[in-house]
C-alpha positions in Angstrom: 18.4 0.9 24.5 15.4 -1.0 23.1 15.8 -4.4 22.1 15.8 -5.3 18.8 12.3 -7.8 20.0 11.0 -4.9 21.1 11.5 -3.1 17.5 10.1 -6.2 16.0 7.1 -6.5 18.0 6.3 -2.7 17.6 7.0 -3.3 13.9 4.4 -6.3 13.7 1.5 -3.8 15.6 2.1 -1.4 12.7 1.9 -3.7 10.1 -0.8 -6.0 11.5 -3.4 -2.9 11.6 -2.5 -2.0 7.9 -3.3 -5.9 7.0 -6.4 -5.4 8.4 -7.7 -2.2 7.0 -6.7 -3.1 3.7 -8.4 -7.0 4.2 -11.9 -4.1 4.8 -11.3 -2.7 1.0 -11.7 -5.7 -1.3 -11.2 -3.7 -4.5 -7.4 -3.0 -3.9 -5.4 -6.3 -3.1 -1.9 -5.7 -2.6 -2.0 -1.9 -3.2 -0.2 -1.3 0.6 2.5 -3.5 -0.6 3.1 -1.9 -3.5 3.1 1.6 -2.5 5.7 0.2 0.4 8.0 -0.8 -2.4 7.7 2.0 -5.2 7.9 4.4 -2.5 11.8 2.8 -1.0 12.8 1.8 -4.7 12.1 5.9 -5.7 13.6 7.0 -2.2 16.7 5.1 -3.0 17.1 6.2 -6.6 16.7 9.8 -5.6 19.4 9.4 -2.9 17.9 9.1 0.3 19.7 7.0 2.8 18.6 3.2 3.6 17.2 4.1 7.2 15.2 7.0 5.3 14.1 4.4 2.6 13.4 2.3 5.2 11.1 4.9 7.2 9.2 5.6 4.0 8.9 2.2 2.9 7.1 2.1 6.3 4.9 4.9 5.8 3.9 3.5 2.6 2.1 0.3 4.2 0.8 2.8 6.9 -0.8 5.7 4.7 -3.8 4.3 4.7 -4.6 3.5 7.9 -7.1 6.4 8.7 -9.5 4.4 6.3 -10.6 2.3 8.9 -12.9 5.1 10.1 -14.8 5.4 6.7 -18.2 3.3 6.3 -17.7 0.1 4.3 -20.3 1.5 2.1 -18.2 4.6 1.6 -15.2 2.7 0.5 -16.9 0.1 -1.6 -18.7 2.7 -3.7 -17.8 2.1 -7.6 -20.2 4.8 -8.3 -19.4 9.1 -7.7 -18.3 9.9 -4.2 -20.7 12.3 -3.4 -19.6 15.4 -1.6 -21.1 14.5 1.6 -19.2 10.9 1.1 -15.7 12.5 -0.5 -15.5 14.9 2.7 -15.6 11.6 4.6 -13.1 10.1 2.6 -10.8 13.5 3.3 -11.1 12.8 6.7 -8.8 9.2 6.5 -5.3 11.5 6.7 -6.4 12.8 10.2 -8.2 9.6 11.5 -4.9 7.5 11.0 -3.0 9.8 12.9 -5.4 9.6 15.6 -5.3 5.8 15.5 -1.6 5.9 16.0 -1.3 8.6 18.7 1.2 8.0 21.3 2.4 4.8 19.8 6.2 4.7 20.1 6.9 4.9 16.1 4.5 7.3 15.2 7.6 9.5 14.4 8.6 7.7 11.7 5.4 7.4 9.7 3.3 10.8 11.0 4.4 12.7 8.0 3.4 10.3 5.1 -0.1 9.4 6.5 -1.2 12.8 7.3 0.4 14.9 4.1 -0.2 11.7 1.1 -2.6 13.7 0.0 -1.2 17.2 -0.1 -0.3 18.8 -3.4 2.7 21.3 -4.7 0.0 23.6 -5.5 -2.1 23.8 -1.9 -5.2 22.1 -3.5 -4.7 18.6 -1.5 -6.1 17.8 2.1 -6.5 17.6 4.7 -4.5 21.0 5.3 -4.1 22.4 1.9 -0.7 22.8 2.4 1.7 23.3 -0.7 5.4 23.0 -1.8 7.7 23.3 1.0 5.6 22.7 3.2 4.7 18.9 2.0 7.6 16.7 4.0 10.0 14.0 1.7 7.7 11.0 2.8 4.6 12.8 1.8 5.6 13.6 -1.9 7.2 10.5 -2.6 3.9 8.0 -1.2 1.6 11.1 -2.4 2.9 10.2 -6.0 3.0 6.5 -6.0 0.0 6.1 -4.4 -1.5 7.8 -7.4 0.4 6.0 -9.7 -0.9 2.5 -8.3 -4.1 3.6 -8.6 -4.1 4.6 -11.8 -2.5 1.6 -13.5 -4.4 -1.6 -10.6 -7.8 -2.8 -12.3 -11.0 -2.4 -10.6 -14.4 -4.3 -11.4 -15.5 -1.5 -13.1 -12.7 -0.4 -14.8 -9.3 -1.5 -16.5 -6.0 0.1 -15.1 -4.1 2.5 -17.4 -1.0 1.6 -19.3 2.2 2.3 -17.7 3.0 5.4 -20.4 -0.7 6.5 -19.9 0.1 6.7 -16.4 3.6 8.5 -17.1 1.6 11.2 -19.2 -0.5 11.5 -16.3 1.9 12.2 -13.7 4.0 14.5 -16.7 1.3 16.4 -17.5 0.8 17.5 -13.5 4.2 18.1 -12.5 4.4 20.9 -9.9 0.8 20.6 -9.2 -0.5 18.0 -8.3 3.1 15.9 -8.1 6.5 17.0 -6.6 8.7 17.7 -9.8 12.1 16.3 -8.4 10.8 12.8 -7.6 8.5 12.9 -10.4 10.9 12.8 -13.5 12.6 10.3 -11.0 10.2 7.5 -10.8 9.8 8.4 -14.8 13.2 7.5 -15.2 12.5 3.9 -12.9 8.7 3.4 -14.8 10.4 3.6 -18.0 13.4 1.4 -17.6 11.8 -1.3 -16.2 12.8 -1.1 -12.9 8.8 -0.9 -11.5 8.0 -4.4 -13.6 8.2 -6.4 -11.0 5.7 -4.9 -8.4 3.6 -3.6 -11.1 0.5 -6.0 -11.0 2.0 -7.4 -7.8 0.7 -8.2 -4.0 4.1 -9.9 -3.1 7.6 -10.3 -4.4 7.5 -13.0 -7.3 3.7 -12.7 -6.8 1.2 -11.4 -9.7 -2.5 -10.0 -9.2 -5.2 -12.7 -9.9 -8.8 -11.8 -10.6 -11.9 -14.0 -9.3 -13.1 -15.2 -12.8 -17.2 -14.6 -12.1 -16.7 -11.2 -10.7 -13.4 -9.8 -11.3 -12.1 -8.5 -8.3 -8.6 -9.0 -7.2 -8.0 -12.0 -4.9 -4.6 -11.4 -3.0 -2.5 -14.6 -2.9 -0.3 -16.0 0.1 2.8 -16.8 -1.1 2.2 -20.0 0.6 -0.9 -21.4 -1.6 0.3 -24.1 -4.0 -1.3 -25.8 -6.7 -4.4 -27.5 -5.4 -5.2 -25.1 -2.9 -8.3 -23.0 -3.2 -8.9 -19.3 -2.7 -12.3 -17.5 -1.7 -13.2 -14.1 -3.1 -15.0 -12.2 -0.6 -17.1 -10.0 -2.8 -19.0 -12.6 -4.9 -18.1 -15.4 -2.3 -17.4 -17.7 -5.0 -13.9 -20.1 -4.8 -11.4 -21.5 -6.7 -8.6 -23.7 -6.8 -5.5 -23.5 -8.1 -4.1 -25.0 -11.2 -0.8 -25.3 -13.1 -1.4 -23.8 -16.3 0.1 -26.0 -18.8 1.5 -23.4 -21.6 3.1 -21.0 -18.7 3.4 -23.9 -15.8 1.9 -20.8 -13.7 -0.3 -21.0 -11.2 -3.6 -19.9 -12.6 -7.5 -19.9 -10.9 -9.7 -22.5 -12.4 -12.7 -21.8 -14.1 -14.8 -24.0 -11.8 -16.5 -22.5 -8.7 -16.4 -24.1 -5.3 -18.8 -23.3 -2.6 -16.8 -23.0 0.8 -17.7 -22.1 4.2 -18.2 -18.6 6.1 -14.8 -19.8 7.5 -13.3 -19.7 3.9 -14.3 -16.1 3.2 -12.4 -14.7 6.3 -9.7 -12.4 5.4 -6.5 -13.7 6.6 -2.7 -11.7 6.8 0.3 -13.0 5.1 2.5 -13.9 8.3 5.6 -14.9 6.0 4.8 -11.4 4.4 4.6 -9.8 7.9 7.9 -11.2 8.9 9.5 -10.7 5.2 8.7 -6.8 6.0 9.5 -6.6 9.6 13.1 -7.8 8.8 13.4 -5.5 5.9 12.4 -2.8 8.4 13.3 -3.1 11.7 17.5 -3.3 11.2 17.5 0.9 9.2 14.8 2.3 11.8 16.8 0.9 14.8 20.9 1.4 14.2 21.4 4.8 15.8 18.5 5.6 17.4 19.7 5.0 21.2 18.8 8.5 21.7 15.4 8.5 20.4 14.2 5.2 22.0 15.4 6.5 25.7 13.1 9.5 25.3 10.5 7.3 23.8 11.0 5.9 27.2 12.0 2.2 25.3 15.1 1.6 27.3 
């Protein structure tokens, strides 16, 4: 049978690569992890089992990996995709798999990156598959993912309201969102149980937007008050400061000027480990099987 370092360090290849793609799309700080954990919070709530949780959770931080094949000035665009540039973007589903052929796990996350995009009524991609066909991962990151996108801020846009996003997903049940998890995750939005990764990058961790240009700047759980953070859109820095009404951390109105070395994009290694040990112990019980044919042994 593997060993459980062996998990681990397969774990940390999977969820290095998604760091990275994600560090390439500055307009969406945090969105992998919160897709992770609205996708397990809805898998457990609808009755899945914590190894299946734990295998979507996965397949949340890994849907997006194909976008590492689309031009930076494809994924950056605020203006219209146009159809040359969307059909580029439909590609992502397939590229991902690609990316991740023959790597021992690939099992475990093949069905959410290449069907997140599919739809109950055959008008997704990249296969234009419908209903049935769509696996259990799929639907459930398919409609989360949505639903983060629809209520994170952009530059160039606010997010919607949580009940604006609600009517959203309610008005397109059975079309473009699986019906059974739908009225599901509702259920969660609307009791509260989504609050806390709502406007999140981390556990305990809120969204904060680069005061001169507005983008989301992803904090490491790490940064304390004092510390500065670089936003690499606009370049500009700023430290960190208690805010005396809350006694939250909060950026500072002042600009700093830092280095080239400062606007590197950096992974969350206590993150990293935070999610490999939330992973690793559900994909690995009971597998013996699966890892001797995945020639793990």
């Amino acid at each position: 049978m593997a060993t459980q370092t062996k998990v681990d360090d397969l774990l940390k290849t999977l969820y290095t690569m998604a760091f990275l793609v994600e560090a390439r799309d500055a307009y969406t700080g945090g969105h992998l992890w919160r897709v992770s954990q609205f996708a397990k919070r809805l898998a457990t709530a609808a009755g899945l089992s914590r190894k299946e949780a734990a295998a979507i959770g996965l397949g949340g931080f890994l849907h997006d990996l194909g976008k590492v094949g689309v031009p930076d000035a494809i994924l950056g665009k605020t203006d219209k995709l146009t159809d040359a540039e969307y059909g580029i973007i439909k590609t992502h589903p397939d590229v991902g798999i690609r990316v991740l052929r023959g790597h021992p796990l690939i099992d475990f996350v093949h069905e959410a990156i290449l069907g997140h995009h599919e739809r109950p009524d055959g008008r997704g991609y990249p296969h234009g598959i419908s209903d049935d066909s769509i696996g259990v991962s799929a639907k459930i990151i398919g409609l989360v993912d949505a639903f983060d996108a629809m209520t994170s801020s952009r530059p160039y846009r606010k997010g919607m309201s949580l009940e604006a996003a609600i009517e959203q997903i309610s008005m397109n049940l059975g079309t473009q969102f699986d019906k059974k998890f739908s009225e599901i995750f509702i259920q969660l939005a609307r009791a509260g149980e989504l609050n806390d990764i709502i406007g999140h990058s981390d556990s305990g961790i809120p969204l904060h937007n680069c005061p001169p240009c507005g983008l989301v700047v992803t904090v490491n759980r790490n940064l304390q008050a004092g510390d500065a953070i670089f936003c690499r859109v606009c370049g500009h820095g700023h430290q960190f400061v208690t805010d005396s009404k809350t006694s939250t951390l909060v950026l500072s109105s002042e600009i700093l000027t830092g280095s080239p070395t400062d606007l590197i994009a950096d992974i969350d290694h206590s993150l990293l480990g935070e999610l490999i040990d939330e992973t690793a112990p559900y994909l690995f019980v009971g597998k013996a099987r699966w890892w001797n044919w995945r020639g793990l042994k």
